[in-house]
C-alpha positions in Angstrom: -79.9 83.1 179.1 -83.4 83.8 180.6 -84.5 80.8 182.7 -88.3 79.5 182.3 -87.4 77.8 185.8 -85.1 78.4 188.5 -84.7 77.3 191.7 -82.0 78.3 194.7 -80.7 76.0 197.7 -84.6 74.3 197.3 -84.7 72.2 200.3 -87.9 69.3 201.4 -87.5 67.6 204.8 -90.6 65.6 205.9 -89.6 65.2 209.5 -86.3 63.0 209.7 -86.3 62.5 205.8 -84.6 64.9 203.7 -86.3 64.5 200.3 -84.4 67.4 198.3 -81.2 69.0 199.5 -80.3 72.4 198.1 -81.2 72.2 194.9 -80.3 74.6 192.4 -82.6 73.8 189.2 -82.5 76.1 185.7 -84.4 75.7 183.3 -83.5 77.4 179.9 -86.6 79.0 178.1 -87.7 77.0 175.1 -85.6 73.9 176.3 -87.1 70.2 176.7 -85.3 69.4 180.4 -85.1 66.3 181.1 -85.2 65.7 185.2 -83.9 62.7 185.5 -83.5 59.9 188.2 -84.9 57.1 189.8 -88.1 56.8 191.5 -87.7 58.2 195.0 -84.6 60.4 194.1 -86.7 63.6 194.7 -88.0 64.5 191.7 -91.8 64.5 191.8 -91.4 66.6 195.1 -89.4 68.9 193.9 -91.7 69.8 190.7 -94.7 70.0 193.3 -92.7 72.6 195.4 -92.2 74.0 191.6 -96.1 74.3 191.4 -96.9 75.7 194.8 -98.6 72.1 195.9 -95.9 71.5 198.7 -93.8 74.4 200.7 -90.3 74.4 200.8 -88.9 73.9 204.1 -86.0 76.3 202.2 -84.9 77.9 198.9 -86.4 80.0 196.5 -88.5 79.2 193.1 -88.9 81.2 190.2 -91.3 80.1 187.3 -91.4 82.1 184.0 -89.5 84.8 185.8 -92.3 85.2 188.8 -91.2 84.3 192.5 -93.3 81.1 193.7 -95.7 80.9 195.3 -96.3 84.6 195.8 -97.1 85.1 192.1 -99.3 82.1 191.8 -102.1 83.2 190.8 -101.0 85.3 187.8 -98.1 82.3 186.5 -100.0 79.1 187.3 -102.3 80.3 184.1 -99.8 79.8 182.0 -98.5 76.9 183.2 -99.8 72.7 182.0 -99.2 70.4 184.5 -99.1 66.9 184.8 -98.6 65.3 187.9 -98.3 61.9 190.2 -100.6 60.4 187.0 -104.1 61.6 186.0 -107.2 61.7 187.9 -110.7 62.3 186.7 -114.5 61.5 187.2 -114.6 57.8 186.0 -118.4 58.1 184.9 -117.7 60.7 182.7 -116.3 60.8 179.3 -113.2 62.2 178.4 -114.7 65.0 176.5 -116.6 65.7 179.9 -113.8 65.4 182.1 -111.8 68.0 179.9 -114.9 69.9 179.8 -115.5 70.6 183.8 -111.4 71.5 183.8 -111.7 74.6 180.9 -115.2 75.5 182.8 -112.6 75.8 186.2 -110.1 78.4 184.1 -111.7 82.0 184.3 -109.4 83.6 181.9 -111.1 81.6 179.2 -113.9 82.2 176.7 -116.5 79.1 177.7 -118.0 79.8 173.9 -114.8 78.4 172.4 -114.0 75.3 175.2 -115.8 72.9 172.4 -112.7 74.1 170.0 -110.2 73.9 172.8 -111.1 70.5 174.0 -111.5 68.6 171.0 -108.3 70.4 169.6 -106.2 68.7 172.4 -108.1 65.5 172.5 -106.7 65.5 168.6 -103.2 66.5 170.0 -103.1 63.6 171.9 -105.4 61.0 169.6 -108.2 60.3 171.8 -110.7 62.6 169.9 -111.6 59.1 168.5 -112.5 58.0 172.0 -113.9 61.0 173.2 -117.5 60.0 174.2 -116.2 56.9 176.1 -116.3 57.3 180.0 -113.3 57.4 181.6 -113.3 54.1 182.9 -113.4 52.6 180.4 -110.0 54.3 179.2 -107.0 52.3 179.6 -103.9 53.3 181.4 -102.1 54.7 178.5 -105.1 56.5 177.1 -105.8 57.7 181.1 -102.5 59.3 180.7 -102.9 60.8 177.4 -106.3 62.5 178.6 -104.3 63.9 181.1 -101.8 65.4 179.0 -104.5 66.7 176.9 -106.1 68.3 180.0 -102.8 70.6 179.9 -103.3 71.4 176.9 -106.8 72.9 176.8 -104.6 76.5 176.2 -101.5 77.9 175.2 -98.7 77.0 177.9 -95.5 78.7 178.2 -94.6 76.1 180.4 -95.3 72.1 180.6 -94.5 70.1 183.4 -95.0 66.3 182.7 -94.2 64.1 185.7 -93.7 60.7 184.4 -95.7 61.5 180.7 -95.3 57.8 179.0 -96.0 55.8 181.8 -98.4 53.0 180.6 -97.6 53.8 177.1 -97.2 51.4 174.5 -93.9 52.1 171.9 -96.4 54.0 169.8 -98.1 56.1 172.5 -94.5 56.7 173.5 -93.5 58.3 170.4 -96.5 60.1 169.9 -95.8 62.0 173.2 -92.0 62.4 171.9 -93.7 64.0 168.6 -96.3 66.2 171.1 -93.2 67.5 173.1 -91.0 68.3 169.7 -94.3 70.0 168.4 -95.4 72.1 171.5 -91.1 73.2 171.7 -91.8 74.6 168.0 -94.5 76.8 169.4 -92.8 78.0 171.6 -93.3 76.2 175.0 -90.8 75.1 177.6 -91.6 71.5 179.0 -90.1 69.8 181.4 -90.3 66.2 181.3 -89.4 64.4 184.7 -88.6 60.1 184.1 -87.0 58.0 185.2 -86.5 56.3 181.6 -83.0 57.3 181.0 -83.2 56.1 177.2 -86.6 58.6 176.4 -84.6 61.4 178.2 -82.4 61.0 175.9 -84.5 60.8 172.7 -86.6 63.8 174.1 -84.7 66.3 175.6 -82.0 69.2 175.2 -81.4 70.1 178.5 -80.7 67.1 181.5 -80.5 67.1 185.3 -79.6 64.4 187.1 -80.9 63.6 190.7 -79.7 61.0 193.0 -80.9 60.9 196.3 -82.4 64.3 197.0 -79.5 66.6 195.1 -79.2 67.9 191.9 -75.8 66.5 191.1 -75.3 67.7 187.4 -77.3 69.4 184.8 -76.8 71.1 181.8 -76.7 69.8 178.0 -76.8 66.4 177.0 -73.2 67.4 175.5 -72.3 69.2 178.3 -72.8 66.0 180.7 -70.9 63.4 178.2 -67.8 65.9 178.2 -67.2 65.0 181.7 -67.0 60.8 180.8 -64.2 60.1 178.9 -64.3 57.8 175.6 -63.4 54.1 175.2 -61.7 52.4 173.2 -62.6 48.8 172.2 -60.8 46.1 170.0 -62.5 43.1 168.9 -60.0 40.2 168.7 -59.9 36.7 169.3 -57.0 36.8 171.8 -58.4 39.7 173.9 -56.6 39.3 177.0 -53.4 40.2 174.9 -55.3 43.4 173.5 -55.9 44.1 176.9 -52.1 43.5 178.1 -51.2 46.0 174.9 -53.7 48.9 175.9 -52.4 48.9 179.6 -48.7 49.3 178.2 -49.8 52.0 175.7 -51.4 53.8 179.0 -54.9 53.2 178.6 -56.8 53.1 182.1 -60.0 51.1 183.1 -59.2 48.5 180.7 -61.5 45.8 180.4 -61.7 42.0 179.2 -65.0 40.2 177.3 -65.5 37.6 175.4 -63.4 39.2 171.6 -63.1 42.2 173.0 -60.7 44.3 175.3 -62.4 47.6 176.2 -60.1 51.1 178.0 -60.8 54.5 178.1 -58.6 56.3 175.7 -57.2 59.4 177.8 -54.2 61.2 176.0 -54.0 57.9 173.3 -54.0 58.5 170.0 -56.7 55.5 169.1 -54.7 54.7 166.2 -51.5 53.6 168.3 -53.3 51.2 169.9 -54.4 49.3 166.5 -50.9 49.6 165.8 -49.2 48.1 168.3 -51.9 44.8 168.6 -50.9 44.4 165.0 -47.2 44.9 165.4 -47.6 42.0 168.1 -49.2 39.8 166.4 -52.7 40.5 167.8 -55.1 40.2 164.6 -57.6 43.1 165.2 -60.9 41.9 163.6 -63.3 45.5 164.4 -61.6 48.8 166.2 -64.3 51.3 167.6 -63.9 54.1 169.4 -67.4 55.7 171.6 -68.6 58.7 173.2 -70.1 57.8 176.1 -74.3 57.1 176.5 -76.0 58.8 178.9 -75.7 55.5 181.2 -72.6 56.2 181.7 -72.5 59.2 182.9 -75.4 58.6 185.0 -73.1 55.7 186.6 -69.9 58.1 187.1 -72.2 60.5 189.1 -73.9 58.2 191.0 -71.8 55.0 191.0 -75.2 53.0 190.6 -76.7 51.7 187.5 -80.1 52.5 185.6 -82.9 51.2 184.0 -82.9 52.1 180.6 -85.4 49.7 178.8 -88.1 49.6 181.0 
């Protein structure tokens, strides 16, 4: 597997605050990775030691196969990046603003930046608002400029800190559609959040940080193997449900209102409708789920997460 990023033991201490801890990051070429984690778990630092805006107190990065930052100026060209929000002349238009960023690329033909910039304008939907100053933008379409602003070239790389921010539901699927669309033509993104339920809409690929460490990463199957499934019973006596599942062996077994909830473990699920009905427990519903990226989230952290915000 060739890796479009990888990091070893990448390290960030800003005197007595270690913001990343050893982190050893890989990114698959042509995945969506989603870096996940709430805000101030490390993320947005470590993409900017990624980019070559921060130095690494330790580690090593790789991007696109290059070693970072030495190979800067050659890799950086084919890399998009957005990062810690957009940020552009407010007086000028969009177009303009996207305008004075393909005049700053020297590997580009300045005959063709009218093609270039109204083809990502389109990518993103603002070619309708191109003419209007920047100002007047609101935050969603601020963010969308800057997404297009990535996008004045061919990437084989994306880096999107934080891309729906200020994006209303349609805005937010639009970028989902962007990202599918730019993985189709063969560019790697990687799409930091901390909107556990678009990770998981989005992406392929996840790693999970929680306070400065990369504590697991891999496919979104991959992850859920580690959580066990649960069982749950929906029944108008669930305490007695619950009393059953212990007996049969099941373990973390819980009690709501017509329900009784366990992870399953060795069970068979069938035994356990059996035995509530062989009791006398009427079992109105029987369910058994895989676990949602929440939950694994929780096991590795112990905390919960906001996923609808």
């Amino acid at each position: 597997m060739t890796a479009a990023v990888s990091t070893a033991g990448l390290t960030k201490r800003f005197r007595h605050q270690l913001a990343v801890d050893s982190v050893d990051l890989l990114v698959p070429t042509g995945a969506v990775y989603g870096f996940l984690g709430p805000n101030g778990s490390g993320k947005t630092t470590t993409i900017r030691m990624l980019l070559g805006l921060v130095t690494p107190t330790a580690g090593r990065v790789e991007l696109l196969g290059r070693p970072m930052p030495a190979a800067a100026s050659d890799v950086l060209a084919r890399v998009g990046a957005l990062v810690e929000g957009p940020a552009f002349h407010p007086y000028l238009s969009g177009r303009d603003n996207l305008g004075r960023l393909d005049a700053a690329d020297r590997t580009t033909d300045p005959r063709t930046a009218r093609v270039r910039i109204d083809g990502a304008l389109d990518r993103v939907g603002l070619l309708a608002a191109a003419t209007k100053r920047y100002r007047a933008y609101s935050l969603g379409m601020r963010q969308r400029l800057a997404i297009a602003g990535s996008l004045l070239r061919h990437r084989d790389l994306l880096v999107l800190d934080e891309p729906t921010n200020g994006l209303d539901p349609q805005g937010t699927r639009e970028v989902r559609s962007l990202v599918a669309s730019l993985t189709e033509e063969g560019t790697t993104v990687l799409v930091s959040s901390h909107l556990l339920s678009e990770v998981q809409q989005m992406c392929t690929h996840i790693g999970v940080m929680h306070v400065g460490r990369l504590v697991a990463q891999g496919t979104s199957a991959e992850l859920r193997a580690g959580t066990e499934p649960e069982a749950v019973v929906e029944t108008d006596q669930p305490r007695e449900a619950a009393r059953i599942m212990r007996e049969l062996g099941l373990l973390d077994v819980r009690v709501a209102a017509g329900s009784a909830t366990g992870v399953v473990g060795a069970i068979a699920p069938e035994k356990i409708v059996a035995a509530c009905v062989h009791q006398g427990v009427p079992v109105v519903g029987f369910r058994v789920e895989s676990p949602s990226l929440e939950d694994v989230f929780v096991s590795l952290t112990g905390e919960g997460f906001d996923v609808s915000s």
